[in-house]
Biopython code that builds the backbone (N, CA, C, O; Angstrom):
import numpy as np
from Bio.PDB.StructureBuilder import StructureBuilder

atoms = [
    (1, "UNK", "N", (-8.417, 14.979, -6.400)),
    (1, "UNK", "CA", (-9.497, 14.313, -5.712)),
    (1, "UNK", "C", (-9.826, 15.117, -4.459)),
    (1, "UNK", "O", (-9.032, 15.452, -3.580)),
    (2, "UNK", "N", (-11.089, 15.361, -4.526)),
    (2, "UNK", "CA", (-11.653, 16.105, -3.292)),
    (2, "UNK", "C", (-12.222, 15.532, -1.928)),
    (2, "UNK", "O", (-12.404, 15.978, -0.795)),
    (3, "UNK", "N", (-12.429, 14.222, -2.646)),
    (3, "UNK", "CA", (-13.061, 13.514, -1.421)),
    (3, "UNK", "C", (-12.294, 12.181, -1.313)),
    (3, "UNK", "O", (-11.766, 11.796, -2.356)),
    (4, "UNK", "N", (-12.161, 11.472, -0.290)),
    (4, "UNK", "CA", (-10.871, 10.219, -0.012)),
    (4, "UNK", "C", (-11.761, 9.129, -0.744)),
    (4, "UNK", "O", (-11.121, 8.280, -1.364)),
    (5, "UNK", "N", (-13.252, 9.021, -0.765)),
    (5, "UNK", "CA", (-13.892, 8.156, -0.832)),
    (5, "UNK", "C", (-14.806, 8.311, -2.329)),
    (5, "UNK", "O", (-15.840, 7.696, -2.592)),
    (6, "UNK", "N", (-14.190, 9.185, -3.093)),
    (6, "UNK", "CA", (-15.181, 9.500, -4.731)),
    (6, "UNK", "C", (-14.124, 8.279, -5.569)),
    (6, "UNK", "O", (-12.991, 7.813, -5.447)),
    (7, "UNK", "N", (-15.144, 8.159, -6.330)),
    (7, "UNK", "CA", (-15.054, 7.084, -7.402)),
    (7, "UNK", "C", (-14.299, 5.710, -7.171)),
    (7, "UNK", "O", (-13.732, 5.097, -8.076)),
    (8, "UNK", "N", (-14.367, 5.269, -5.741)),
    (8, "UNK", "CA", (-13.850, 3.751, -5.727)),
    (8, "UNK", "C", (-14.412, 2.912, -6.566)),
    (8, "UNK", "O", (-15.611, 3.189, -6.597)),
    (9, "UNK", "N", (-14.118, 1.816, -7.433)),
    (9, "UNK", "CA", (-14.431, 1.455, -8.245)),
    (9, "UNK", "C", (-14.776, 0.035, -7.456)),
    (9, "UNK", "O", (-14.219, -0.557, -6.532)),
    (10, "UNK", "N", (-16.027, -0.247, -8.301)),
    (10, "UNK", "CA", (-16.645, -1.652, -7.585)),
    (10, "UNK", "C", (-16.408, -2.946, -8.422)),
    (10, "UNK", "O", (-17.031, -4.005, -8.341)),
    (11, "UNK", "N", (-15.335, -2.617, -9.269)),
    (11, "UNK", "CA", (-14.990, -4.267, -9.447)),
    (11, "UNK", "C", (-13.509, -4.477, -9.595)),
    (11, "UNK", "O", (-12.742, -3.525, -9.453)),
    (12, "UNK", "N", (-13.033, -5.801, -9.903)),
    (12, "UNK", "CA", (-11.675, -5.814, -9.265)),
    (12, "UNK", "C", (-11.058, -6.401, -10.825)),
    (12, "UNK", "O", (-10.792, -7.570, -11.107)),
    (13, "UNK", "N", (-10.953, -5.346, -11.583)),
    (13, "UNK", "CA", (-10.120, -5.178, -12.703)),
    (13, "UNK", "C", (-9.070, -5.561, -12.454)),
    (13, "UNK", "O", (-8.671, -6.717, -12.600)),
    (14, "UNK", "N", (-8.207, -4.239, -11.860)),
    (14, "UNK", "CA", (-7.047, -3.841, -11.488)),
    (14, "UNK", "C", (-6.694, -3.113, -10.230)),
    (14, "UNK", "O", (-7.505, -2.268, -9.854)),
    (15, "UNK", "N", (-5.926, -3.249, -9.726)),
    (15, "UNK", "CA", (-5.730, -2.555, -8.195)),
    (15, "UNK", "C", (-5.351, -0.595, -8.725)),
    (15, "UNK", "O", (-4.538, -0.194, -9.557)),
    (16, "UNK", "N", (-6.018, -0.034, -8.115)),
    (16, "UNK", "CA", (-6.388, 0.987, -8.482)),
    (16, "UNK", "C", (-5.186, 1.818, -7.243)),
    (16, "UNK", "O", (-5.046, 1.552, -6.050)),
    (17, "UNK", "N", (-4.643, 2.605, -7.876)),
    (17, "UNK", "CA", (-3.328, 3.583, -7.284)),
    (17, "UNK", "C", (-3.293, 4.821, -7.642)),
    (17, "UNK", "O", (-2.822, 5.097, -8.745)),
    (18, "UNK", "N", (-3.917, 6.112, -6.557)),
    (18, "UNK", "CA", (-4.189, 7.559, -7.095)),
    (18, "UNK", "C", (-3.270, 8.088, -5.951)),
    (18, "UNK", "O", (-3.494, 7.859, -4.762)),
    (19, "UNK", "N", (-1.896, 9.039, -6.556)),
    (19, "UNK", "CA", (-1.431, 9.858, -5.837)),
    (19, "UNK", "C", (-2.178, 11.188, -5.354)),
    (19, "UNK", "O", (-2.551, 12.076, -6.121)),
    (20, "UNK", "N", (-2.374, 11.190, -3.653)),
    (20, "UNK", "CA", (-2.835, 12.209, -3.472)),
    (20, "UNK", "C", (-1.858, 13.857, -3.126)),
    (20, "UNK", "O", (-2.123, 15.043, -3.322)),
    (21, "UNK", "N", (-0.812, 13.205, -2.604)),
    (21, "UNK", "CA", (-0.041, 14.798, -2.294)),
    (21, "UNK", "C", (1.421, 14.137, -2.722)),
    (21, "UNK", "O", (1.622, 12.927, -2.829)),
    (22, "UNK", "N", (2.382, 15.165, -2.940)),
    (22, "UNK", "CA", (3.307, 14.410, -3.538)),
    (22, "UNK", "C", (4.652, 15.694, -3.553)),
    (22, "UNK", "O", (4.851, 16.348, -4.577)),
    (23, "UNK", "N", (5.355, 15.873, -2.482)),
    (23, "UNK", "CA", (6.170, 16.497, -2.077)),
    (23, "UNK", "C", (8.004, 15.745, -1.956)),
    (23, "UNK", "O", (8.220, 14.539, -1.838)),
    (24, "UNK", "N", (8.864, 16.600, -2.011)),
    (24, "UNK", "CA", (10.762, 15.802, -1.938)),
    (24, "UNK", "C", (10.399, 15.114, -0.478)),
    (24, "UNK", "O", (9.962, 15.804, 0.443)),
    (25, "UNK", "N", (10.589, 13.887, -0.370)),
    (25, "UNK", "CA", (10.282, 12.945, 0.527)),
    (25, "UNK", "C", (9.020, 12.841, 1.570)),
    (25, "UNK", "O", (8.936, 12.900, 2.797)),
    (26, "UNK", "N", (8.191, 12.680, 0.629)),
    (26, "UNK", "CA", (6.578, 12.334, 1.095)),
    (26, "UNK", "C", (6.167, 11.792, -0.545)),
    (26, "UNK", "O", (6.826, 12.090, -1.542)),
    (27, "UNK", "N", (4.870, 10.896, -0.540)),
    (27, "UNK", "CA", (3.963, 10.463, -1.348)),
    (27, "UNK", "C", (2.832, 9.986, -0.775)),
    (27, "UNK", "O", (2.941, 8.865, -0.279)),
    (28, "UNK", "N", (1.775, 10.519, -0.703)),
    (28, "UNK", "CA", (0.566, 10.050, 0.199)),
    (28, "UNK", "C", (-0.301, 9.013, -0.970)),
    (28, "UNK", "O", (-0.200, 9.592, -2.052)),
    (29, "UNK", "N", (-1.017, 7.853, -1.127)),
    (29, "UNK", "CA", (-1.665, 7.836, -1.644)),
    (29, "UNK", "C", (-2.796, 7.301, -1.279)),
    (29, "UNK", "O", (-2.990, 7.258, -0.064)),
    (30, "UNK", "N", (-3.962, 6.692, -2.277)),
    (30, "UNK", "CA", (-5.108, 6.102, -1.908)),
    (30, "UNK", "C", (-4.741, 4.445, -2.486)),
    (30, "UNK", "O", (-3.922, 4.415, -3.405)),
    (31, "UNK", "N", (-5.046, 3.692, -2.221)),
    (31, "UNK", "CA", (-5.198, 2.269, -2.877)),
    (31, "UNK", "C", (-6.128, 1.666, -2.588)),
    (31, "UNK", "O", (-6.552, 1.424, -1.458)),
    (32, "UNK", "N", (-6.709, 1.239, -4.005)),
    (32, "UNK", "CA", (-8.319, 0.164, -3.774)),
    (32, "UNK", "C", (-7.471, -1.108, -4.330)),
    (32, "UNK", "O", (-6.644, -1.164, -5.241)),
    (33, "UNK", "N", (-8.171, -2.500, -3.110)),
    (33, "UNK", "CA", (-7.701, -3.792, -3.767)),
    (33, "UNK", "C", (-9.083, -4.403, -3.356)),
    (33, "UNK", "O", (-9.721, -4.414, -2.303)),
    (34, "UNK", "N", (-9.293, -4.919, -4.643)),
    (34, "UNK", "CA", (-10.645, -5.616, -4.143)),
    (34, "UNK", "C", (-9.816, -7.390, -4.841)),
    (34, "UNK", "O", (-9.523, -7.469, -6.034)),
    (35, "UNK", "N", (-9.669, -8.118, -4.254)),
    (35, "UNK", "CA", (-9.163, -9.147, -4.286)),
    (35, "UNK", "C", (-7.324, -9.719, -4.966)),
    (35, "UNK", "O", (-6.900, -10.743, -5.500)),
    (36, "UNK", "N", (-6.799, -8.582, -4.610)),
    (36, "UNK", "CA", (-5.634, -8.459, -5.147)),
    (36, "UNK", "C", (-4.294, -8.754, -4.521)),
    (36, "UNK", "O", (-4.471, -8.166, -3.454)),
    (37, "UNK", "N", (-3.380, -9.131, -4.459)),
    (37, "UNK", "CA", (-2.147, -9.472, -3.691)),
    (37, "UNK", "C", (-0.999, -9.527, -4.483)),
    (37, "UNK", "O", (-1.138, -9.544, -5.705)),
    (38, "UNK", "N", (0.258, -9.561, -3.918)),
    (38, "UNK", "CA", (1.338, -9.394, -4.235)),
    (38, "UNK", "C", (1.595, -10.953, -5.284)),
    (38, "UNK", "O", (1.500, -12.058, -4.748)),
    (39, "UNK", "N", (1.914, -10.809, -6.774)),
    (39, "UNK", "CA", (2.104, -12.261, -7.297)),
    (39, "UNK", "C", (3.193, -13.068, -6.100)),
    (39, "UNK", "O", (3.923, -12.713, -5.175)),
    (40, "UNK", "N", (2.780, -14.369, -6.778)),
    (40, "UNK", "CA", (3.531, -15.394, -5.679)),
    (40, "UNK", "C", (5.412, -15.220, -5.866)),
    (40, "UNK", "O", (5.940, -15.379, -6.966)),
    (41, "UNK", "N", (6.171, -14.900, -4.679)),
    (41, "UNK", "CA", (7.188, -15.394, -5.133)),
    (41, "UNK", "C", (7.871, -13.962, -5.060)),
    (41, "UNK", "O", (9.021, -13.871, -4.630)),
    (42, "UNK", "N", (7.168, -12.853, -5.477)),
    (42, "UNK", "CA", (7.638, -11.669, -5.494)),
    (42, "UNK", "C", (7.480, -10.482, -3.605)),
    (42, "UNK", "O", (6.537, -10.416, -2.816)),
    (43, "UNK", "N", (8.568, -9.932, -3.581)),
    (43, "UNK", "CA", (8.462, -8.988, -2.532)),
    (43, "UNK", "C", (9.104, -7.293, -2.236)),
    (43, "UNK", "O", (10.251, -6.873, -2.387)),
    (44, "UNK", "N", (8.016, -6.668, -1.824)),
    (44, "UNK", "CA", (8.177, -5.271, -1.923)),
    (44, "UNK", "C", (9.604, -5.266, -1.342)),
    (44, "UNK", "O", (9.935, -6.148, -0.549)),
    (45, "UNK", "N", (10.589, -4.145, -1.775)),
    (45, "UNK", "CA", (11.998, -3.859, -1.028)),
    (45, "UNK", "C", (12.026, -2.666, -1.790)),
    (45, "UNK", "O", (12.144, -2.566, -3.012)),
    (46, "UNK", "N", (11.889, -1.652, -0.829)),
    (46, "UNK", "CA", (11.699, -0.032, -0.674)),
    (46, "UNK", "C", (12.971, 0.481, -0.599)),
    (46, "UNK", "O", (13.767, 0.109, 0.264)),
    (47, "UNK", "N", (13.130, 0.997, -1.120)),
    (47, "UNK", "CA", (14.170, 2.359, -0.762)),
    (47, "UNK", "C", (13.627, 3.371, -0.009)),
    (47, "UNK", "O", (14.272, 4.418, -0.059)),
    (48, "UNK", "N", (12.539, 3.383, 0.741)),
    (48, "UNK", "CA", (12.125, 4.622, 1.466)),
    (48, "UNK", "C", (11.096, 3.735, 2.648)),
    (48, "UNK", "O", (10.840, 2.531, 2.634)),
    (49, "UNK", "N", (10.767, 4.475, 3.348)),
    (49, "UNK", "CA", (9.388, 3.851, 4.600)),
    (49, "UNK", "C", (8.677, 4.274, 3.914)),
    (49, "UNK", "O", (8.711, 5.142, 3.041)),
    (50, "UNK", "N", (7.156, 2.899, 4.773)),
    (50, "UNK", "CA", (6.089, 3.440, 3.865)),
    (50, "UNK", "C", (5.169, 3.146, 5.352)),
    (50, "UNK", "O", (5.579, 2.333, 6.180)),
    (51, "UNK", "N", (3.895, 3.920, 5.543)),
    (51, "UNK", "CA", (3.077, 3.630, 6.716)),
    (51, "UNK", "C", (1.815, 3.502, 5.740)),
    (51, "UNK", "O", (1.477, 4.116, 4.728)),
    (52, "UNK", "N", (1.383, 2.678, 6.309)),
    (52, "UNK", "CA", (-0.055, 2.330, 5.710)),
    (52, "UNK", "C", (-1.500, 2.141, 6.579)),
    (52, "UNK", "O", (-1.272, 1.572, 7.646)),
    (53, "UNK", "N", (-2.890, 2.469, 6.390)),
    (53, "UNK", "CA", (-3.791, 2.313, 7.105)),
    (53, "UNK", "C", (-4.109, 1.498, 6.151)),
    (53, "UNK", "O", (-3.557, 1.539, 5.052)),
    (54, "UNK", "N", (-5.332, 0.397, 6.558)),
    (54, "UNK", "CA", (-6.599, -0.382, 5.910)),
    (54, "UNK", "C", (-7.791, 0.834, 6.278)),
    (54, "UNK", "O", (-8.446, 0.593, 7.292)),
    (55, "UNK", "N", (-8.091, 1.985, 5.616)),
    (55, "UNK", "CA", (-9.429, 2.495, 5.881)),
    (55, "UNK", "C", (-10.327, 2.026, 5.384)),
    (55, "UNK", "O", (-10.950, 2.956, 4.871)),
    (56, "UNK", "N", (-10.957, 0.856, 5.148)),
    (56, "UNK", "CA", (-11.638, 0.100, 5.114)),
    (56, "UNK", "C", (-11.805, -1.149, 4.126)),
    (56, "UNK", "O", (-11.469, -0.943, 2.960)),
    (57, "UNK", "N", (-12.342, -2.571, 4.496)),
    (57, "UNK", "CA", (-11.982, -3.656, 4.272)),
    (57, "UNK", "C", (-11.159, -4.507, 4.710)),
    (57, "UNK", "O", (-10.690, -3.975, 5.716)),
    (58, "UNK", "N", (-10.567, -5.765, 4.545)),
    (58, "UNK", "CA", (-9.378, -6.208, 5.187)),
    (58, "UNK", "C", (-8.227, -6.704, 4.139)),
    (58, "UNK", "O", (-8.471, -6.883, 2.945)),
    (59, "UNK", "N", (-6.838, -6.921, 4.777)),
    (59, "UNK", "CA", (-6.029, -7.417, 4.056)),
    (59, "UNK", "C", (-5.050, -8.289, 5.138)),
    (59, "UNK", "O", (-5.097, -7.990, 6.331)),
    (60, "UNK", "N", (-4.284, -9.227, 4.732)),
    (60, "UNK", "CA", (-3.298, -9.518, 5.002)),
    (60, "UNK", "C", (-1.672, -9.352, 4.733)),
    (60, "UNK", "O", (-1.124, -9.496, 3.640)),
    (61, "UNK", "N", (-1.147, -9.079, 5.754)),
    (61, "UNK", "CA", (0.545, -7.966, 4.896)),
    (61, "UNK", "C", (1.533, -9.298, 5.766)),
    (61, "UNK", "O", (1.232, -9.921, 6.784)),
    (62, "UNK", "N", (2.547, -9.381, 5.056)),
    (62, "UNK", "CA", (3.379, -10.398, 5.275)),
    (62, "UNK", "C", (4.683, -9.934, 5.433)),
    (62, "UNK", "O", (4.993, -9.282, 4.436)),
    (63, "UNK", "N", (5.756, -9.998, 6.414)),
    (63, "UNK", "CA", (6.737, -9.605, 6.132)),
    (63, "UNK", "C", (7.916, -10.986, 5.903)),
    (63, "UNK", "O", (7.907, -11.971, 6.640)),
    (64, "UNK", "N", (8.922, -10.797, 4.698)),
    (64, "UNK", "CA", (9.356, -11.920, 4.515)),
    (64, "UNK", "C", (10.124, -12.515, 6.082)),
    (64, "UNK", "O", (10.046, -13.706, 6.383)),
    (65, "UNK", "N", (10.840, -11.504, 6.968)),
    (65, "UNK", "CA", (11.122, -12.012, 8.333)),
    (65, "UNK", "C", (10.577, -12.650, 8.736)),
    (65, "UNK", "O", (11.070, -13.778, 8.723)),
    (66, "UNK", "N", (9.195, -12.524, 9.399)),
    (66, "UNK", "CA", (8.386, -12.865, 9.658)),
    (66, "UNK", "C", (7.435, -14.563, 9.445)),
    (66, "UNK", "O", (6.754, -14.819, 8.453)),
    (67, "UNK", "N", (7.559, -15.154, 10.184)),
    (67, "UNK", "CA", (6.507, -16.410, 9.938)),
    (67, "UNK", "C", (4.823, -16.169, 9.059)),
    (67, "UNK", "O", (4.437, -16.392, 7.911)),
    (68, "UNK", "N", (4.231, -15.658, 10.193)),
    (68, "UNK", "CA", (3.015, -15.411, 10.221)),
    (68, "UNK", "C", (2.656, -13.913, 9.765)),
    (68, "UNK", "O", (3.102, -12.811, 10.085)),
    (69, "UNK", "N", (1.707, -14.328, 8.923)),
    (69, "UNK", "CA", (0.933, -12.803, 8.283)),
    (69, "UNK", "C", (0.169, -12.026, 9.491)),
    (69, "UNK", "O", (-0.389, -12.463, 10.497)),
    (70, "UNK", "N", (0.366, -10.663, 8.987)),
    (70, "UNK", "CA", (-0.624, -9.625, 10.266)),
    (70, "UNK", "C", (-1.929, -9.441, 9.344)),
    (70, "UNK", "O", (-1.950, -9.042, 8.180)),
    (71, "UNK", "N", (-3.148, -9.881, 10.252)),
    (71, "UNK", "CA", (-4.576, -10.074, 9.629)),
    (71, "UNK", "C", (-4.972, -8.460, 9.565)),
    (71, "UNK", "O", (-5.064, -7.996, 10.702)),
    (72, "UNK", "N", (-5.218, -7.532, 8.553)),
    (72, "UNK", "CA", (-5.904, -5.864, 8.794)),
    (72, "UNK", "C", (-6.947, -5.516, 8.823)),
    (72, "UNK", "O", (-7.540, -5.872, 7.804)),
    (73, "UNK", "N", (-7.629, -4.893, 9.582)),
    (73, "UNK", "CA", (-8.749, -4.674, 9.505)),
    (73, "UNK", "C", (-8.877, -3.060, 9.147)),
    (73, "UNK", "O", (-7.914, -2.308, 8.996)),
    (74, "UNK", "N", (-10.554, -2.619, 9.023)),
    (74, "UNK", "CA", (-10.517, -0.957, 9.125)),
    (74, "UNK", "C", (-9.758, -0.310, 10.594)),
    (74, "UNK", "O", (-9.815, -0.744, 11.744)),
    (75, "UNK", "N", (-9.065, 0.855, 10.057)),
    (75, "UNK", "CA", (-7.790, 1.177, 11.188)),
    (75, "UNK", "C", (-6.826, 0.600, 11.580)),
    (75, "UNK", "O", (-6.052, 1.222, 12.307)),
    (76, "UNK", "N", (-6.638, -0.324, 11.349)),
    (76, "UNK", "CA", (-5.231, -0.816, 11.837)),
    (76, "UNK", "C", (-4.036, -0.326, 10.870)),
    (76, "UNK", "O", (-4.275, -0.080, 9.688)),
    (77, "UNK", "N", (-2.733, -0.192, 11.416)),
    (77, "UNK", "CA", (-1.770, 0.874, 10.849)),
    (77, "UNK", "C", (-0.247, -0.110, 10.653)),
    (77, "UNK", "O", (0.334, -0.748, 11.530)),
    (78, "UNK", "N", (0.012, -0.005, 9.636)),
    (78, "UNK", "CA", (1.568, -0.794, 10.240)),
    (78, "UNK", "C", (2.608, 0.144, 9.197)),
    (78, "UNK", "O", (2.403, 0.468, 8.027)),
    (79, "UNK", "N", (3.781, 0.445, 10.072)),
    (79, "UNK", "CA", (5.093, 1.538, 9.799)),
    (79, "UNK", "C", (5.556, -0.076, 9.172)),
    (79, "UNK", "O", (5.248, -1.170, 9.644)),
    (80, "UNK", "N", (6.375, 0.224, 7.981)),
    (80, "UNK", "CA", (6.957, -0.637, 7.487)),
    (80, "UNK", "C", (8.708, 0.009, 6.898)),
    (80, "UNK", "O", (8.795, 0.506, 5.775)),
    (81, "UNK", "N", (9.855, -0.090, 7.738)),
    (81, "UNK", "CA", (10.959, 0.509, 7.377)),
    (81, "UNK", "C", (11.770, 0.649, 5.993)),
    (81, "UNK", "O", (11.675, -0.377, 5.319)),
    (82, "UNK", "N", (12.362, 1.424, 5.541)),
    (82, "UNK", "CA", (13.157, 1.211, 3.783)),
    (82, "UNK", "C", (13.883, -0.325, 4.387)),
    (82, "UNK", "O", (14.364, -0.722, 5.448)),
    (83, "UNK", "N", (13.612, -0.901, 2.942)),
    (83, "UNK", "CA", (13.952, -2.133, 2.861)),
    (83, "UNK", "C", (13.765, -3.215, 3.709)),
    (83, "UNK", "O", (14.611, -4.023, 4.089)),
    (84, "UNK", "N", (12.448, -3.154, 4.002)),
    (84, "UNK", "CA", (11.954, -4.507, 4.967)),
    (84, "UNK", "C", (11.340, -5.179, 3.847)),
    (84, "UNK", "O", (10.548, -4.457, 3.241)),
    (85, "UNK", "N", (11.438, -6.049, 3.511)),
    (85, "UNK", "CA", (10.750, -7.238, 2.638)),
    (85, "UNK", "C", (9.237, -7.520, 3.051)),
    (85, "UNK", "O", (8.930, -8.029, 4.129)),
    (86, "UNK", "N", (8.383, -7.157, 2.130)),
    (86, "UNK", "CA", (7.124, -7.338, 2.327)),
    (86, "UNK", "C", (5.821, -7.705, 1.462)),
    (86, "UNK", "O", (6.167, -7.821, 0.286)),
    (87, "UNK", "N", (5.021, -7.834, 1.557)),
    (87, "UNK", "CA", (4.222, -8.519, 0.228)),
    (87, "UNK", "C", (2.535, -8.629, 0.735)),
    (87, "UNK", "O", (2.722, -9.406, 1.672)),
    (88, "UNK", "N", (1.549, -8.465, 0.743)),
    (88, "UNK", "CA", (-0.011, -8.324, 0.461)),
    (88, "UNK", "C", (-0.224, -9.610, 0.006)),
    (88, "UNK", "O", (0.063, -10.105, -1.084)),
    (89, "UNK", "N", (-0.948, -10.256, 1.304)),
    (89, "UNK", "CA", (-0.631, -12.024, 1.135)),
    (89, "UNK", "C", (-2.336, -12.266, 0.591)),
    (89, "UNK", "O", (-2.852, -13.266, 0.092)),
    (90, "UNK", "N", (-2.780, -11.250, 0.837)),
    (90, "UNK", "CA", (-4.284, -11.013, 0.449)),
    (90, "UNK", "C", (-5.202, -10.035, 0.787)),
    (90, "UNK", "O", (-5.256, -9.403, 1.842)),
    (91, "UNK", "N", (-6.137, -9.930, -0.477)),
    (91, "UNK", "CA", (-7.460, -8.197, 0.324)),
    (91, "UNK", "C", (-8.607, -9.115, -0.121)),
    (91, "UNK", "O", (-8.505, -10.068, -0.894)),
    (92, "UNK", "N", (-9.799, -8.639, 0.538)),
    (92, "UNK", "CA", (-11.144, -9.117, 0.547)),
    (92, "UNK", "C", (-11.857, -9.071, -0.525)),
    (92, "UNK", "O", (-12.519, -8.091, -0.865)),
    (93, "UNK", "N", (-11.740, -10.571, -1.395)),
    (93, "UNK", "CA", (-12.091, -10.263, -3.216)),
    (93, "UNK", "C", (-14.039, -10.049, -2.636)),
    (93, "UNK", "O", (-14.691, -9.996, -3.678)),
    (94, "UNK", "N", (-14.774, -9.957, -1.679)),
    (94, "UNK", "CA", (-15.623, -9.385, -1.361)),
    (94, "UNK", "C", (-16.070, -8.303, -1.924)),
    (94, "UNK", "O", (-16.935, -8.192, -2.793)),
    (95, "UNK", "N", (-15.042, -6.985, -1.053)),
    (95, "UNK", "CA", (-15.585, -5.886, -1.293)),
    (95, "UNK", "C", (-14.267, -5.336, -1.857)),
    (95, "UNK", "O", (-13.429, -6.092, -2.349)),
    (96, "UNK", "N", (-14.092, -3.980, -1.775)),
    (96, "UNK", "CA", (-13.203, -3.212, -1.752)),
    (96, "UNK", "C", (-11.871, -2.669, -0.455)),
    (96, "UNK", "O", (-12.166, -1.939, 0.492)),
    (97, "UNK", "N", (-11.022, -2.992, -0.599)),
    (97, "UNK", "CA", (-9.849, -2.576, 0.609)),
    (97, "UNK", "C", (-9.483, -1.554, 0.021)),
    (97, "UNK", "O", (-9.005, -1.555, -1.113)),
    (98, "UNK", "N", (-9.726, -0.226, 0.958)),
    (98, "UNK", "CA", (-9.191, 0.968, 0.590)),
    (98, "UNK", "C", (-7.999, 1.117, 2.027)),
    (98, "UNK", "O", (-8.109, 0.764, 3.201)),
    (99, "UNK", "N", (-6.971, 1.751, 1.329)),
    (99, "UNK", "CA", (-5.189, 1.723, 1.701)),
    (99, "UNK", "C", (-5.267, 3.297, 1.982)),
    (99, "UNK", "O", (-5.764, 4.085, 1.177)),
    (100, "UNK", "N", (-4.831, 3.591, 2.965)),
    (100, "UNK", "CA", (-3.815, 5.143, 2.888)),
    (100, "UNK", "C", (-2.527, 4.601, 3.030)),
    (100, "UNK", "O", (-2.164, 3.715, 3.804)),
    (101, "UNK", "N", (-1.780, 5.320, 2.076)),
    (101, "UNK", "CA", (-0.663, 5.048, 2.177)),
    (101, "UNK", "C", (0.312, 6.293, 2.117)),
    (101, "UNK", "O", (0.233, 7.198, 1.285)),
    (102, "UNK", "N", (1.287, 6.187, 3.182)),
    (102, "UNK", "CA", (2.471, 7.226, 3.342)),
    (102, "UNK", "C", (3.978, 6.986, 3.020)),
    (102, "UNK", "O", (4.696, 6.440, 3.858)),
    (103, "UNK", "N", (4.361, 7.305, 2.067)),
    (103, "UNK", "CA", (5.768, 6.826, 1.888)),
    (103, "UNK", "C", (6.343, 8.414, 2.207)),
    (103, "UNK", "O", (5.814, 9.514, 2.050)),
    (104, "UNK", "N", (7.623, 8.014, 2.708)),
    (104, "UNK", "CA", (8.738, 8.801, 3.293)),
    (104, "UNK", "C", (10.023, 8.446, 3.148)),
    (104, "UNK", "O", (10.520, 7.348, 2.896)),
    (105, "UNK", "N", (10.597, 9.694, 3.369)),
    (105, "UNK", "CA", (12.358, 9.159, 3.136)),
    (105, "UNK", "C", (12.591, 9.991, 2.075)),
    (105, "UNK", "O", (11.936, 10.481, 1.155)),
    (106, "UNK", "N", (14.136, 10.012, 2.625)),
    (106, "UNK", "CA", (14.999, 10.736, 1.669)),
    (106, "UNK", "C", (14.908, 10.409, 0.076)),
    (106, "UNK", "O", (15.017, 11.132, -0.914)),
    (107, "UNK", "N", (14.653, 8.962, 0.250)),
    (107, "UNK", "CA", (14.544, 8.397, -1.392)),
    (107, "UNK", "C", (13.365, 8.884, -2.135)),
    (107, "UNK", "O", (13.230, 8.894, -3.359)),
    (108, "UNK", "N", (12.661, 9.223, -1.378)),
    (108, "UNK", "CA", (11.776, 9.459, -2.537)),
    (108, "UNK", "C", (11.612, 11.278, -3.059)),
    (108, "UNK", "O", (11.541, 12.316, -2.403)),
    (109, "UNK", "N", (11.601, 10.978, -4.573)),
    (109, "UNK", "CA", (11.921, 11.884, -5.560)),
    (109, "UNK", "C", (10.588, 13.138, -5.330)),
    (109, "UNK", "O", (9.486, 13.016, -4.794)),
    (110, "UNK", "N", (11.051, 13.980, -5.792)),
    (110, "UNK", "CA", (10.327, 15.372, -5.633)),
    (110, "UNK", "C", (8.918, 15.116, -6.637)),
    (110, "UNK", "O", (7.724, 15.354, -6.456)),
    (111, "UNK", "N", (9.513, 14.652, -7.515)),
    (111, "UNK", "CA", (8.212, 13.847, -8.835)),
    (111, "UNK", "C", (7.465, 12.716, -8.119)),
    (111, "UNK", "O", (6.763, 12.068, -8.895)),
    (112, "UNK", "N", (7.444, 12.476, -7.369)),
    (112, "UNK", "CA", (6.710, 11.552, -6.666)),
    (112, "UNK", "C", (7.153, 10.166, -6.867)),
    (112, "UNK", "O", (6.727, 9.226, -6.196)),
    (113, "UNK", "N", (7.958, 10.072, -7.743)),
    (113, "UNK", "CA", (8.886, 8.158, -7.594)),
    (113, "UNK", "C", (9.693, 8.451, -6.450)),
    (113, "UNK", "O", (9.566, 9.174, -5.461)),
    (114, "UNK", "N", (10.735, 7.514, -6.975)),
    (114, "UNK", "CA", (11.696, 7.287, -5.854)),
    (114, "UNK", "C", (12.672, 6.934, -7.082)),
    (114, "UNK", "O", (12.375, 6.737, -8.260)),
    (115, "UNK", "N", (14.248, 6.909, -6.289)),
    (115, "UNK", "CA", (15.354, 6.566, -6.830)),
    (115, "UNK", "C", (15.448, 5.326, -7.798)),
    (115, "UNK", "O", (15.707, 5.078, -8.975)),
    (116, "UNK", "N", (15.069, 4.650, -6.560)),
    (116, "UNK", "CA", (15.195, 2.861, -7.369)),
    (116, "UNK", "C", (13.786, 2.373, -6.682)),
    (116, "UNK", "O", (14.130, 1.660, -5.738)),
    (117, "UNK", "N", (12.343, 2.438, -6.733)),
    (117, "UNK", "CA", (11.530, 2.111, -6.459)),
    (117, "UNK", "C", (11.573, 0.399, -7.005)),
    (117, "UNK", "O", (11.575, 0.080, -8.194)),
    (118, "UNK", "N", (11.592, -0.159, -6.340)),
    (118, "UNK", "CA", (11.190, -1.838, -6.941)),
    (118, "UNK", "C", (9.815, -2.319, -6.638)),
    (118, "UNK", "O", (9.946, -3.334, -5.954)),
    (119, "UNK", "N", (8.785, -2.105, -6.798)),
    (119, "UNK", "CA", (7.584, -1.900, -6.358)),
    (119, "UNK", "C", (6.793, -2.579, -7.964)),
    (119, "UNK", "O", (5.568, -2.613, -8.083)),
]
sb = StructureBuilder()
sb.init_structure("model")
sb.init_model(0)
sb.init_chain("A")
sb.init_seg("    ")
for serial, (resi, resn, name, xyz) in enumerate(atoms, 1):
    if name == "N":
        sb.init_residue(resn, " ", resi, " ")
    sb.init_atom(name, np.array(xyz, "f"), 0.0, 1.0, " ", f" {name:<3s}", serial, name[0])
structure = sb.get_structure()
């Protein structure tokens, strides 16, 4: 992909996940959610950090610690550590929420998974 912003897709099939660079502990990617969230009940637990932008649209990210959800807007950034419990409490079945996403850490595999990804 040449451009961050070619072929977002304008309806909300499926949450759409394109690896862009993919190096022994790095995975950059893109993510479109156009009304999509984590099923009920279930929560991300990483073997690696992951940093994420909302470049545009909004979402809500939840950490199970945590009481209250952090509301996202375009630019806002949140570092999320290996193994913090977390979950996408909601994205804007509106439009499209496009994600940068950075995962890091030792865990993650030269092939672009990770060890024990539970994701």
């Amino acid at each position: 992909m040449r451009n961050f912003y070619a072929d977002i897709p304008d309806n909300g099939a499926a949450e759409q996940v394109i690896e862009l660079l993919s190096r022994p502990g790095l995975r950059i990617e893109r993510i479109v959610s156009k009304g999509h969230a984590t099923p009920a009940g279930q929560w991300y637990d990483q073997p690696h950090s992951e940093w994420v932008m909302v470049v545009s649209g909004a979402a809500r990210l939840r950490f199970e610690d945590e009481m209250k959800a952090i509301e996202m807007q375009a630019g806002d950034t949140v570092d999320i550590p290996a193994h913090r419990r977390h979950r996408v409490e909601w994205t804007d079945p509106a439009g499209a929420t496009v994600w940068l996403a950075v995962h890091y850490g030792p865990a993650i595999a030269s092939n672009g998974g990770t060890a024990d990804e539970q994701r």
